[in-house]
C-alpha positions as MATLAB code, in Angstrom:
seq = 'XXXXXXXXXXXXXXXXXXXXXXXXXXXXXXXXXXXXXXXXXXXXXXXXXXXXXXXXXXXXXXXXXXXXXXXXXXXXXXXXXXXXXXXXXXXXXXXXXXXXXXXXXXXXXXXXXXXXXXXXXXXXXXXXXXXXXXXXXXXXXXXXXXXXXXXXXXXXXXXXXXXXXXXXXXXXXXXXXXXXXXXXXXXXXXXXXXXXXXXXXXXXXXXXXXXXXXXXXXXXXXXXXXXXXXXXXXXXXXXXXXXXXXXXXXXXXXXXXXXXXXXXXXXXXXXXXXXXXXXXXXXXXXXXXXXXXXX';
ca = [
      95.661  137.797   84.539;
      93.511  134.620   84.027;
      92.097  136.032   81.008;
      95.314  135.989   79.717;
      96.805  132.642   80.920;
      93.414  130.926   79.806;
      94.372  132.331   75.969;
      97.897  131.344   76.235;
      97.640  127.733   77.505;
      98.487  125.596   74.751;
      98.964  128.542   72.165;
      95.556  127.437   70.565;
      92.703  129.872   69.302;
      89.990  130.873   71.744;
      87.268  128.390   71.719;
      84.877  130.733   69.741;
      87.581  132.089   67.086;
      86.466  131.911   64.065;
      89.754  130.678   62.563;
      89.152  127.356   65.088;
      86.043  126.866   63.575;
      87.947  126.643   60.236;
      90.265  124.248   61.246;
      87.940  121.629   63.204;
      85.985  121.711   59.999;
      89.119  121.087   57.638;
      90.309  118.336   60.180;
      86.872  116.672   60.385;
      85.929  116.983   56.162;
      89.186  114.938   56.148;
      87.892  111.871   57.614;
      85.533  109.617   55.878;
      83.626  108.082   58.640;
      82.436  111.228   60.442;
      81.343  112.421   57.152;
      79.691  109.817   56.848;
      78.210  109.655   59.804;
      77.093  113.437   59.196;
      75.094  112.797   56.024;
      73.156  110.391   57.960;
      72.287  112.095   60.400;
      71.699  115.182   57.833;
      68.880  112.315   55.865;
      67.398  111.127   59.583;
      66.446  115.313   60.254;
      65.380  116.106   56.713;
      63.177  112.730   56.748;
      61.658  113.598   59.986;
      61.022  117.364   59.405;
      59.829  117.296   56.353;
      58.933  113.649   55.588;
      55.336  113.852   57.547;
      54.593  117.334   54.883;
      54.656  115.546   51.920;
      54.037  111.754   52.317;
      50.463  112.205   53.350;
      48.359  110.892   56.499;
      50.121  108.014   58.433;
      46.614  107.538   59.971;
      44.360  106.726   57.050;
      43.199  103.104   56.071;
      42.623  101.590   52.701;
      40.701   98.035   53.512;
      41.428   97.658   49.876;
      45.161   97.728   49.963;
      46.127   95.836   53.434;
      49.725   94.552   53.605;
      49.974   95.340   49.831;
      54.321   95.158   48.539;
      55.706   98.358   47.892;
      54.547   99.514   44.645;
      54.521  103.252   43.043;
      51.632  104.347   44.462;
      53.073  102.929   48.230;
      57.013  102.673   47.564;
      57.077  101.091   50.848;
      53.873   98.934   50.992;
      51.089   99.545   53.489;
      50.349   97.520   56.937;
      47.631   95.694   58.187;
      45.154   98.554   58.100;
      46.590   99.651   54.804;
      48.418  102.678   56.126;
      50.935  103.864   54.148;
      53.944  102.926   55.314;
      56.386  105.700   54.179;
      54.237  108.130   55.593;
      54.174  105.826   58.379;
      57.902  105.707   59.018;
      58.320  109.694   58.222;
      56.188  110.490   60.968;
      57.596  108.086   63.653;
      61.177  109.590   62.230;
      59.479  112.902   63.531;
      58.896  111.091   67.021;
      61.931  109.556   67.450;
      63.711  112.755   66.455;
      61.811  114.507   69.493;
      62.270  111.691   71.576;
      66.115  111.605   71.377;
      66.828  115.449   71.382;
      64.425  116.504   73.864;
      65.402  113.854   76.399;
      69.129  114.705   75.321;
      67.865  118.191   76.287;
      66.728  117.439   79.687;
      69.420  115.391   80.778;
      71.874  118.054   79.783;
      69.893  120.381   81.450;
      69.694  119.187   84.664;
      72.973  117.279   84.989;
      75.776  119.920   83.429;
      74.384  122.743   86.453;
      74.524  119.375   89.197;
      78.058  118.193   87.379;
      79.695  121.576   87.717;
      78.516  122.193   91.479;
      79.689  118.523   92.040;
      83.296  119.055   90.531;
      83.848  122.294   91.778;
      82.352  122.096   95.596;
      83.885  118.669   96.579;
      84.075  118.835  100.148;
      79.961  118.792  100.882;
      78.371  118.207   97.812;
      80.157  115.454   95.492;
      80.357  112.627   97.851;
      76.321  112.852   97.821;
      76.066  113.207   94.073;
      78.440  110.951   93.518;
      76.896  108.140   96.000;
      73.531  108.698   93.996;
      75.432  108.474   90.478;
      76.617  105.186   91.909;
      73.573  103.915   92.851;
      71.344  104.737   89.356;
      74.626  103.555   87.238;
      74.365   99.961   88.826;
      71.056  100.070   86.547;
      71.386   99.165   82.982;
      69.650  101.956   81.109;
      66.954  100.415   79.368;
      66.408   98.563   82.470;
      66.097  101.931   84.430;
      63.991  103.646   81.594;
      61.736  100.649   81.610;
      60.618  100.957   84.720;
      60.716  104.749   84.935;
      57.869  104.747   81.623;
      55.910  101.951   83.722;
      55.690  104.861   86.342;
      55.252  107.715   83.832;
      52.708  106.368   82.033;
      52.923  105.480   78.337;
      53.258  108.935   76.196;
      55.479  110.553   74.593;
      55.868  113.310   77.434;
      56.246  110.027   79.904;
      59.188  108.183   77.101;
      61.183  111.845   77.349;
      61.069  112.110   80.743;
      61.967  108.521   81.390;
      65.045  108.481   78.723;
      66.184  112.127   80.378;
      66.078  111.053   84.273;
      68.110  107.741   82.640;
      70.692  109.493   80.716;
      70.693  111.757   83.673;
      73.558  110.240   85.869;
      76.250  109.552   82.905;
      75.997  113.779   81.903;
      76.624  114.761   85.563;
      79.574  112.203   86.111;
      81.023  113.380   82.632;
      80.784  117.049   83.956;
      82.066  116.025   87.082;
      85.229  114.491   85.802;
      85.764  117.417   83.880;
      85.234  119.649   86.505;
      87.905  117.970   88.451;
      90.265  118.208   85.442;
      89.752  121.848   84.677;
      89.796  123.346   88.071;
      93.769  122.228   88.793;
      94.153  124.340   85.559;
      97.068  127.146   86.010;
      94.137  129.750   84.278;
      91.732  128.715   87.176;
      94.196  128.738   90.346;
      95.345  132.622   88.607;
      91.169  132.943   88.994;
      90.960  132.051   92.545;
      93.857  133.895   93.297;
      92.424  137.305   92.105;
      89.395  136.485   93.982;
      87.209  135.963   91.000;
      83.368  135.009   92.316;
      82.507  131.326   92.259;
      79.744  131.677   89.671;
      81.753  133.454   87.483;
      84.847  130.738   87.203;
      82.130  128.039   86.446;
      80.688  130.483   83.800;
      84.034  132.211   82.483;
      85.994  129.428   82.441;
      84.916  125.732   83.506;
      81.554  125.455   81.620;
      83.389  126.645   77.988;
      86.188  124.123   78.565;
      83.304  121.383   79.291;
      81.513  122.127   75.847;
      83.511  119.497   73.745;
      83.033  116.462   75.934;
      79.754  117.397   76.622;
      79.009  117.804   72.865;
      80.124  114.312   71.922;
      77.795  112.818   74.825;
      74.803  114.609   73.411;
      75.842  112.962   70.027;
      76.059  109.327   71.707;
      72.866  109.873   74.092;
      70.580  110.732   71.121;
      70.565  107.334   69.604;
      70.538  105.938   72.614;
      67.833  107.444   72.995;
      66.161  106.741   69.942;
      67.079  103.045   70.723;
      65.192  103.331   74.034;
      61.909  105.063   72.324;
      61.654  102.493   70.079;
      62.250   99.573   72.818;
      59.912  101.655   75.246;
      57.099  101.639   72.245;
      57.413   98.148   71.414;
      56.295   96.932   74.827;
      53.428   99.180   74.986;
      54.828  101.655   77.529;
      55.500  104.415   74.935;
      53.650  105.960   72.276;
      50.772  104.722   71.575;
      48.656  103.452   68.425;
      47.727  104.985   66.298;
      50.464  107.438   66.665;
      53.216  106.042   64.019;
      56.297  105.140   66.262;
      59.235  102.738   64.835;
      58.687  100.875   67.948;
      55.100  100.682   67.446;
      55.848   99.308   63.669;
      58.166   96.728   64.867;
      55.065   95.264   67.080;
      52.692   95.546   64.324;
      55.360   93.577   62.046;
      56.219   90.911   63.799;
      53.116   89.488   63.298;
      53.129   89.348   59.650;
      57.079   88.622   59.223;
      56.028   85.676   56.838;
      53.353   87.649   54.263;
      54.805   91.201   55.065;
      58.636   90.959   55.966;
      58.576   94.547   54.658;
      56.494   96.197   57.722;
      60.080   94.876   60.080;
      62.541   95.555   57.302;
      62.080   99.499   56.787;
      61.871  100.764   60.839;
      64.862   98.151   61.523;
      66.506   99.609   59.028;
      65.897  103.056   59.025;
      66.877  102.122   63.440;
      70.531  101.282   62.790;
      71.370  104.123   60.387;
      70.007  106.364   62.807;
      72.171  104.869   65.205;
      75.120  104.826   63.771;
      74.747  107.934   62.099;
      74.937  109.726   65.322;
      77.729  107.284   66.527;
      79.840  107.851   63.528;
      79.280  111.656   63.808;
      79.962  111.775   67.556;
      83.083  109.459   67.205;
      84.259  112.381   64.561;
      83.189  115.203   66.844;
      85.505  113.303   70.186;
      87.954  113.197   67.999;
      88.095  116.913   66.520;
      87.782  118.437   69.943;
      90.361  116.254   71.501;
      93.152  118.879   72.479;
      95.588  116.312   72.494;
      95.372  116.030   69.056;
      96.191  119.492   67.765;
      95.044  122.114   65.715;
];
């Protein structure tokens, strides 16, 4: 019986039909920006997985080419040490790109499983999550993620664990309000009625119904998070030199702004179109899954 009211509600295809799939892609192909937005982000992964195999050793110094203009044989000119700076900048692509999607990763790990419990057992549990949500929101989150890397330690492990624990309370409250919306759902009450098990109503039915939301706050956390690498490496409490980092570039460059503008130009750059590749893509994405707006 839920089964069946859970299909009919809104006469739209089951989530994982493949003639949905066809029409989100058709509606989102349509719009400009979110394609956009797409083949940026497409450029940011294909630079950062397989940038570092052909643009050489980020790590080696030529004494005889230091802060040299880009040129053919280093389109993007070298730094102070005469690195190369394209291979420079391909490899600290390949960092942020961990950086964002495994902290993404974590945070989504740990706050969808706290966010459904939350939403669904409200008497006991949400007034403590949501107390402690409270709390870590009055934080800004570079202000939170600061001081979690001073803890850490600077690493890379330390800048993924510090952007995931502060990402952390924004995925369980967006869970959470989903949760809350979902569970007065006629397909959930039939659930309940027919004495479906707990476990299986968040499974069967809550956690699918959660996927778009959650899906378009992976797409906004990740440059966030790539933001807060490159902030967290620029202060000296993220990856460290010589590891190539675009935060670790940006400190490097900003002493030679007036003989090498070049060394600030390319990971500023190559920051904002990261940025709002994944906010032009996730803008498209919250706006395909919206169910208000029809299939």
């Amino acid at each position: 019986m839920a089964d069946q009211m859970a299909v009919s509600v809104g006469a739209v295809p089951a989530p994982g039909s493949a003639e949905r799939r066809r029409r989100l892609w058709r509606r989102f192909r349509r719009r400009p920006m979110p394609m956009t937005g797409l083949v940026l982000v497409a450029g940011f992964l294909l630079l950062a997985l397989v940038g570092p195999l052909v643009t050489g050793d980020p790590v080696t110094q030529d004494y005889a080419a230091t802060l040299a203009p880009p040129s053919a044989a280093h389109p993007m000119g070298t730094d102070d040490l005469g690195r190369d700076a394209l291979a420079r900048i391909a490899s600290g692509a390949r960092i942020s790109l961990q950086a964002g999607v495994l902290s993404t990763l974590l945070a989504m790990a740990a706050g969808i499983p706290i966010g459904l419990l939350a939403g669904f057992y409200r008497r006991w549990l949400d007034p403590v999550v949501g107390r402690l949500v409270d709390v870590t929101l009055a934080f800004p989150f570079l202000v939170f993620a600061v001081g979690l890397a001073a803890i850490i330690g600077p690493s890379l492990t330390g800048v993924v664990l510090a952007l995931g624990f502060a990402q952390l309370p924004a995925v369980i409250r967006i869970t959470r309000g989903e949760v809350l919306a979902i569970k007065e759902m006629d397909y959930v009450s039939a659930a309940i009625a027919d004495g479906a098990a707990d476990g299986h109503i968040l499974l069967r039915y809550v956690l699918p119904n959660c996927a778009g939301p959650l899906i378009v706050q992976a797409t906004v956390a990740i440059p966030t998070a790539i933001i807060g690498e490159a902030t967290l490496s620029f202060l000296g409490l993220g990856v460290q030199p010589p590891t190539p980092s675009w935060g670790v570039m940006l400190t490097v460059a900003q002493q030679y702004l007036d003989v090498a503008p070049w060394l600030a130009i390319w990971p500023g750059v190559l920051i904002a179109l990261a940025t709002l590749g994944f906010n032009l893509l996730g803008d498209g994405l919250r706006d395909v899954l919206d169910p208000r707006s029809g299939l």
